[in-house]
C-alpha positions in Angstrom: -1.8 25.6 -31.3 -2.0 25.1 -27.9 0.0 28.3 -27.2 -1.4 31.7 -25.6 2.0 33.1 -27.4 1.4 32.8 -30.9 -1.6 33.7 -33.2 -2.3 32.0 -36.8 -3.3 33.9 -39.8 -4.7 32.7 -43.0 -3.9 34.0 -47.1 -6.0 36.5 -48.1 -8.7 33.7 -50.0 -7.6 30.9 -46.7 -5.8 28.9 -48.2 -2.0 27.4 -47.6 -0.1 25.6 -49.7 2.1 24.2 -47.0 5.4 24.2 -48.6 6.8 26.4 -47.3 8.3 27.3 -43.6 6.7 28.4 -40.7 7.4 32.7 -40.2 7.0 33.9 -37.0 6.4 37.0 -36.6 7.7 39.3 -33.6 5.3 43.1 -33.4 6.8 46.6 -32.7 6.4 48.3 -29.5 2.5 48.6 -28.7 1.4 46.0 -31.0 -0.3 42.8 -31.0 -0.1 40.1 -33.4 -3.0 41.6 -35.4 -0.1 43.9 -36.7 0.8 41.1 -39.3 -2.5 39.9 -40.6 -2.2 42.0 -43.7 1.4 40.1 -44.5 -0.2 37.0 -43.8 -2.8 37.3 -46.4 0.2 37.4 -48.7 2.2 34.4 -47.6 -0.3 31.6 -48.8 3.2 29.5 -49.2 3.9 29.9 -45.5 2.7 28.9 -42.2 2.5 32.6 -40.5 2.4 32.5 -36.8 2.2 36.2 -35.2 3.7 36.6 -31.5 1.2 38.0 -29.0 2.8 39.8 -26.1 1.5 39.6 -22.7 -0.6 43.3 -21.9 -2.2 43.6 -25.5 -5.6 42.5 -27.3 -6.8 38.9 -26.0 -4.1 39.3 -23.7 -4.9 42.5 -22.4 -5.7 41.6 -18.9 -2.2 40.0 -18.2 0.7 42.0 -17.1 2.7 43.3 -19.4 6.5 41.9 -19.5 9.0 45.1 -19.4 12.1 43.2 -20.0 13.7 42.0 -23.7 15.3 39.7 -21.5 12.1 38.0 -20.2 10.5 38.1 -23.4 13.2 36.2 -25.1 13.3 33.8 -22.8 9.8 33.2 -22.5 9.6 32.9 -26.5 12.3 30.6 -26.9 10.8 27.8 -24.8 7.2 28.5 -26.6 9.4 28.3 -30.1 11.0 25.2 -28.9 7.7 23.7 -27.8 5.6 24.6 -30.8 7.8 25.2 -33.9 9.1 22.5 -35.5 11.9 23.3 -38.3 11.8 25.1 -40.9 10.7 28.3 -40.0 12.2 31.5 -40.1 11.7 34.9 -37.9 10.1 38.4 -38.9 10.7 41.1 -36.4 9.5 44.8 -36.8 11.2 47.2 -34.7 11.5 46.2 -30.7 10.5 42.8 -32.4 13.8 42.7 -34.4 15.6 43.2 -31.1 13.5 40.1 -30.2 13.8 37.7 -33.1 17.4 38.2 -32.8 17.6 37.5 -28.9 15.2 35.0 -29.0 17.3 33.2 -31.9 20.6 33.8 -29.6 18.6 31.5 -27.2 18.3 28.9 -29.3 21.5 28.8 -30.2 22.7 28.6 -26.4 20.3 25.6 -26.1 21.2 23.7 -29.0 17.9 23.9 -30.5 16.6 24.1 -34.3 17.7 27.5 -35.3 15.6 29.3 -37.7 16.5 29.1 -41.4 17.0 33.1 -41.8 15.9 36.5 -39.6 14.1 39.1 -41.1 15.3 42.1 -39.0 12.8 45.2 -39.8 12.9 48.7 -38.8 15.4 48.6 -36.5 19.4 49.4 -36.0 21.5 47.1 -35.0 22.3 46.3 -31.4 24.6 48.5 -29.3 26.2 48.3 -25.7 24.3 51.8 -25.1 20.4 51.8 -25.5 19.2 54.2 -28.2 18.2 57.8 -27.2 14.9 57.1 -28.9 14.1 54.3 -26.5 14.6 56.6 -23.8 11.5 57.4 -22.7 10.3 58.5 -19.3 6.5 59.7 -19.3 3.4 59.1 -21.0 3.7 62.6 -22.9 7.1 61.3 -24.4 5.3 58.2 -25.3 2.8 59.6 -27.3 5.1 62.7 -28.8 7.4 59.1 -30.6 4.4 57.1 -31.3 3.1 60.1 -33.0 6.6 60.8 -35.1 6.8 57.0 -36.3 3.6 57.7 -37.9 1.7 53.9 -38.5 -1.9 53.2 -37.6 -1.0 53.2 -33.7 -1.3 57.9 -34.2 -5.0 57.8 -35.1 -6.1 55.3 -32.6 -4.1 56.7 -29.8 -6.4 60.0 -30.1 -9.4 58.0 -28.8 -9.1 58.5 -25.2 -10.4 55.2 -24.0 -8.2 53.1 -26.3 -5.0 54.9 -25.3 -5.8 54.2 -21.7 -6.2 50.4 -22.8 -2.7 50.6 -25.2 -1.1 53.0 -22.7 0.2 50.0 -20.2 1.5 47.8 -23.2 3.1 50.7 -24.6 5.1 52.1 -21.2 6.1 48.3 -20.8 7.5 47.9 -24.1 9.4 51.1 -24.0 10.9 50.4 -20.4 12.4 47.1 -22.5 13.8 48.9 -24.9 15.2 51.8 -22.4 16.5 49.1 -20.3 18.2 46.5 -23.0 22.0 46.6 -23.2 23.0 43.8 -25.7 25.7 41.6 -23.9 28.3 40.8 -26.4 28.6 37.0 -27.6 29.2 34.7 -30.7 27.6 36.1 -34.3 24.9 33.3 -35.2 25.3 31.5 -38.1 22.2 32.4 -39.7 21.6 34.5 -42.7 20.0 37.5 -42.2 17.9 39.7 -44.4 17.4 43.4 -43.4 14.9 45.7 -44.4 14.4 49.7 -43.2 12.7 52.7 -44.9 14.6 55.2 -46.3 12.8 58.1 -44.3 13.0 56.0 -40.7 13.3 59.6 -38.4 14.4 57.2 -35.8 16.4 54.6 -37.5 19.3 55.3 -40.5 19.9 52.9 -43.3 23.9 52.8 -41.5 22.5 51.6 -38.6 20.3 49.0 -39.8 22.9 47.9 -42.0 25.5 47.0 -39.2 23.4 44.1 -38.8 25.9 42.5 -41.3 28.1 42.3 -38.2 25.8 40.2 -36.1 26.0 36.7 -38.0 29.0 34.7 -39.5 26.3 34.1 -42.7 24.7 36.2 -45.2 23.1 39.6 -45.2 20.7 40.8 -48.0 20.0 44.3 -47.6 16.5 45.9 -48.5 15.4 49.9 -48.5 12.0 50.6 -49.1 10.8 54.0 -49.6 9.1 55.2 -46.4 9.2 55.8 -43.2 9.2 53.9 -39.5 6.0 51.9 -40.8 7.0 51.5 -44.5 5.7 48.0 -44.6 1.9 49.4 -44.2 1.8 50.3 -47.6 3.7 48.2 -49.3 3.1 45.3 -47.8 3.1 43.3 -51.5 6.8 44.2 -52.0 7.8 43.0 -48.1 5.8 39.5 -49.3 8.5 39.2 -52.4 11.2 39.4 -50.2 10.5 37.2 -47.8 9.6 34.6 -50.5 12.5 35.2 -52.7 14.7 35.2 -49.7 13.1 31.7 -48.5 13.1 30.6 -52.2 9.4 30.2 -52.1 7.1 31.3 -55.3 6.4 35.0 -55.2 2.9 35.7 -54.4 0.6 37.4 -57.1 
């Protein structure tokens, strides 16, 4: 694409109908944009464009941005430059926070807003950072990654890989620690929310005062599950983000 930002990912047999919008696709804290080749492989109807942070896989040698702010910025001028409408946003956790922020740029610039945010995992934005992004040393980084369960628990117990996730990670968390939303307009954008009933870090009240956050629609979605409920039921996430983009549901 001509973008270090954004990764592409094929349907699970390769092939795209192309009727359907372009999803970007924002990872949790620690991830890369590998985190959503599983969905991917389910959205043959869709365009599926993953972000990749700075700090992380091909990336890994750059420096790592530790500021929502900074990230949002930076991704709004790669959206504007490389996604032309429709397409719609998919964030997971800290990349909830940064669908939404990012989109809030976009409207501040007049550009193309996306069609609907899918806002995963994640509570709703408050003047006061969360208590569980409040995290000071590596010890209290690995003691939450191991809590939210996910794939990220057995690959941090390989030393030499958590010394190589380790920077990303304390990056992503300093974000988090350090974002205070700054109160503005609701965007008019229709929002579908999805949490886990068993999120230890996140409550279904929380998510759900993401209603307050746009002047449009909310559809509301619990899954059964925890932080990372999506990893194993990735076929039910795929039927709503279909049905919510009124594309066919994939088999």
């Amino acid at each position: 694409m001509g973008s270090k930002w954004f990764r592409r990912y094929t349907a699970r047999d390769g092939q795209h109908t192309g009727d359907g919008p372009r999803l970007v696709c924002f990872p949790h804290a620690g991830g890369g944009a590998s985190a959503y080749v599983s969905l991917a492989r389910r959205l043959a109807a869709l365009d599926v464009l993953a972000v990749q942070y700075p700090g992380r896989q091909d990336r890994r040698r750059e420096e790592p941005i530790a500021d929502i702010a900074g990230l949002a910025d930076a991704l709004a001028d790669e959206v504007v430059r490389h996604c032309e409408a429709p397409y719609a946003f998919f964030g997971h956790s800290m990349g909830a926070v940064l669908a939404y922020e990012t989109a809030r740029r976009l409207h501040e610039r007049q550009a193309p807003a996306p069609v609907r945010l899918f806002l995963s995992g994640r509570g709703a934005p408050t003047p006061v950072p969360s208590r569980h992004d409040q995290l000071r040393t590596d010890a209290e980084l690995l003691s939450a990654v191991g809590r939210l369960g996910g794939t990220a628990t057995q690959v941090l117990d390989d030393p030499e890989v958590r010394e190589m996730i380790l920077p990303a990670l304390r990056a992503d968390y300093q974000a988090l620690g350090s974002y205070t939303w700054v109160p503005g307009p609701a965007l008019g954008i229709p929002f579908t929310v999805l949490i886990g009933d068993a999120d230890p870090v996140v409550t279904v009240a929380e998510a759900a005062a993401w209603e307050g956050f746009t002047t449009a629609s909310t559809d509301f979605h619990v899954f059964n599950g925890g932080h990372f409920y999506l990893d194993g039921q990735i076929r039910e996430v795929a039927e709503t983000v279909c049905t919510a983009l009124s594309m066919p549901i994939p088999a």
